[in-house]
C-alpha positions as CSV (number, residue, x, y, z in Angstrom):
1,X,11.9,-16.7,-19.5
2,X,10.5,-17.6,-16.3
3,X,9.4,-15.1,-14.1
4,X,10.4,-15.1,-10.3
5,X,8.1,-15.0,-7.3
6,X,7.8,-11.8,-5.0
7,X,6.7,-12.4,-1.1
8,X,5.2,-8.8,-0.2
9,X,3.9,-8.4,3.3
10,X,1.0,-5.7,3.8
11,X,-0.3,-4.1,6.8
12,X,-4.1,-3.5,7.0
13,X,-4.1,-0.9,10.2
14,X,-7.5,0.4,11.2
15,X,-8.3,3.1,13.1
16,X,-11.5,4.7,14.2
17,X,-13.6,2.8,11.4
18,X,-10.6,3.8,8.7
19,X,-7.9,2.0,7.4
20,X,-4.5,3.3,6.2
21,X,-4.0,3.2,2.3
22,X,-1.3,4.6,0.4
23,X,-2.2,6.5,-2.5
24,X,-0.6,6.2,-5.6
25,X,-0.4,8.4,-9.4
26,X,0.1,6.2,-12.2
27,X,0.2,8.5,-15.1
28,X,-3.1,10.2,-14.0
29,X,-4.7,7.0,-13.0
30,X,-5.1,7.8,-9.0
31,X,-5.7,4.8,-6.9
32,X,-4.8,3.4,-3.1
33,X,-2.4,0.2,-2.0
34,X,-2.2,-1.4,1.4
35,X,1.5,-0.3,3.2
36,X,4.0,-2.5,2.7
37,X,6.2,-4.2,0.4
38,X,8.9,-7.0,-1.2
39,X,10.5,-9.3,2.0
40,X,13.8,-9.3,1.8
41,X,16.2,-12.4,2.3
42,X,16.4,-13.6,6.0
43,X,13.4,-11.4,7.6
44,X,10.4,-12.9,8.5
45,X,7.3,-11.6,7.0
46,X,6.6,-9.5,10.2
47,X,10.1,-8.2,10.5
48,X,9.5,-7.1,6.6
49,X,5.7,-5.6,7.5
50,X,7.2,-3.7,10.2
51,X,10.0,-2.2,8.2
52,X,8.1,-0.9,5.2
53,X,5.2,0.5,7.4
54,X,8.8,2.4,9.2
55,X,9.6,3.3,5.9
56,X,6.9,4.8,4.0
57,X,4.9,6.1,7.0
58,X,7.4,6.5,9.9
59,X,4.7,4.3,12.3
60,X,5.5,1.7,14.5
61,X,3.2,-1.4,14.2
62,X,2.8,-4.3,15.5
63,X,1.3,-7.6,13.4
64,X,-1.1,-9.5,14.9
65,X,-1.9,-11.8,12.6
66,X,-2.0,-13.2,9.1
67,X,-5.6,-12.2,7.3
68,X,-5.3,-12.2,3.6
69,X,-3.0,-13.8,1.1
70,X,-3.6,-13.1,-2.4
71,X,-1.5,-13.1,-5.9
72,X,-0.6,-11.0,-8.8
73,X,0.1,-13.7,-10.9
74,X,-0.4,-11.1,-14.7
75,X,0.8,-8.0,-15.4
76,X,4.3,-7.1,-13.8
77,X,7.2,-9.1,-14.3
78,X,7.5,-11.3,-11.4
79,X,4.6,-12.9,-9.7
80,X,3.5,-11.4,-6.8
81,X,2.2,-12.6,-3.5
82,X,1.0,-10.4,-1.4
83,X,0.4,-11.4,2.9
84,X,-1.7,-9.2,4.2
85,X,-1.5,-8.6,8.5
86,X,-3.5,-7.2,10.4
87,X,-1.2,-4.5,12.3
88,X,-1.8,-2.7,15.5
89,X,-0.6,0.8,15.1
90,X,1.9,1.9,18.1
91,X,3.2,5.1,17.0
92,X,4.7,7.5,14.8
93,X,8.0,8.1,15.0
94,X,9.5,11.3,15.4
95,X,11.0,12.9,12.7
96,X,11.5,9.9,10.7
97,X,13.1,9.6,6.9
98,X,10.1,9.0,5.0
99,X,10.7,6.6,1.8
100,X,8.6,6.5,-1.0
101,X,8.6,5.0,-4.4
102,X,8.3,7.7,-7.3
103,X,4.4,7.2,-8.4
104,X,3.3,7.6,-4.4
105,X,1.7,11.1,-3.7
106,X,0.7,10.4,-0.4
107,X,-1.9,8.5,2.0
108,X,-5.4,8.4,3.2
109,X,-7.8,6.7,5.8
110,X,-10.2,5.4,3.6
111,X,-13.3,4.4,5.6
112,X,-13.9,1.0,6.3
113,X,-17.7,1.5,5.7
114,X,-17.2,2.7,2.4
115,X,-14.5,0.8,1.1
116,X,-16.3,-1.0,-1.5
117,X,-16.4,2.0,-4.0
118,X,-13.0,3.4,-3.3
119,X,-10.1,2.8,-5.6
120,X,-7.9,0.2,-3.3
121,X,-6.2,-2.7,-5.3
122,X,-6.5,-5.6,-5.3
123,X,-10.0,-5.1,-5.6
124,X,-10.7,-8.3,-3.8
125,X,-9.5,-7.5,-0.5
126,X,-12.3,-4.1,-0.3
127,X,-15.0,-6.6,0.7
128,X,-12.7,-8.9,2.6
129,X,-11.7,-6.3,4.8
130,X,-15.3,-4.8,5.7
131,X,-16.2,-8.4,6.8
132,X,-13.0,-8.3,8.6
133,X,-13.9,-5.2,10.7
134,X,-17.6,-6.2,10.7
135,X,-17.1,-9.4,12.6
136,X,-18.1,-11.3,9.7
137,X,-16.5,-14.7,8.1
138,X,-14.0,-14.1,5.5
139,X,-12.0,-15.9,2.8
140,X,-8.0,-16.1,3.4
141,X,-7.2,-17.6,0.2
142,X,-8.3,-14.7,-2.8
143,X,-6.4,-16.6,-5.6
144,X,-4.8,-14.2,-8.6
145,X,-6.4,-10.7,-8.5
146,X,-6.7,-10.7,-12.0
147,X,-9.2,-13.1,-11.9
148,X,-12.8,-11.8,-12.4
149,X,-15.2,-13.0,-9.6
């Protein structure tokens, strides 16, 4: 059976030296993912950033631009690729409907300075981003997170 491919648009959105993770319970395993989620058929990649960060946080953002792409080729049943944007944040909403998938218990902002030893997956992106907000180079392409480095 072959498996299908997933386009899912993130949005990295840092804040005084923190970035907004969601955080997630996976049968006691507790760990963070970047907003966002599957692109749906006809909207951009923006247009889908913007609507799950609408969604699951009731913010308004606004994408910048394309930082990170990297794939969950193992482990689910379709292959993932993930498009991670750096995202202004605008606003929140008031009194938005809040929409959340069943394993998410909520959200942090995880500091940026310390994000190499928090639980945010894919692992890859933790250095990637602290580069990001340091100024420094860093690697767009971060191939199939299951990958050791």
């Amino acid at each position: 059976m072959e498996r299908r491919i997933r386009n899912s648009a993130k949005a990295l959105i840092i804040k005084d030296g923190k970035m907004l993770a969601t955080k997630i319970n996976d049968k006691g395993d507790i760990f963070y993912i970047m907003p966002g989620g599957g692109q749906e058929s006809g909207e951009t990649l923006e247009e889908a950033v913007i609507r799950e960060v609408k969604e699951e946080f009731g913010y308004i953002v606004e994408p910048k631009s394309l930082e990170f792409v990297i794939e969950g080729v193992r482990g689910e049943s379709f292959h993932r690729v993930d498009l991670v944007f750096l995202c202004e944040y605008i606003s929140e909403i008031q009194g938005a409907e809040i929409i959340s998938d069943c394993n998410q218990i909520g959200y942090d902002w995880l500091s940026i300075e310390n994000l190499i030893n928090e639980p945010l997956y894919p692992s890859r992106l933790r250095k990637q981003i602290m580069n990001l907000y340091n100024g420094e180079e860093t690697i767009v392409y971060l191939g199939d997170e299951s990958m050791e480095e």
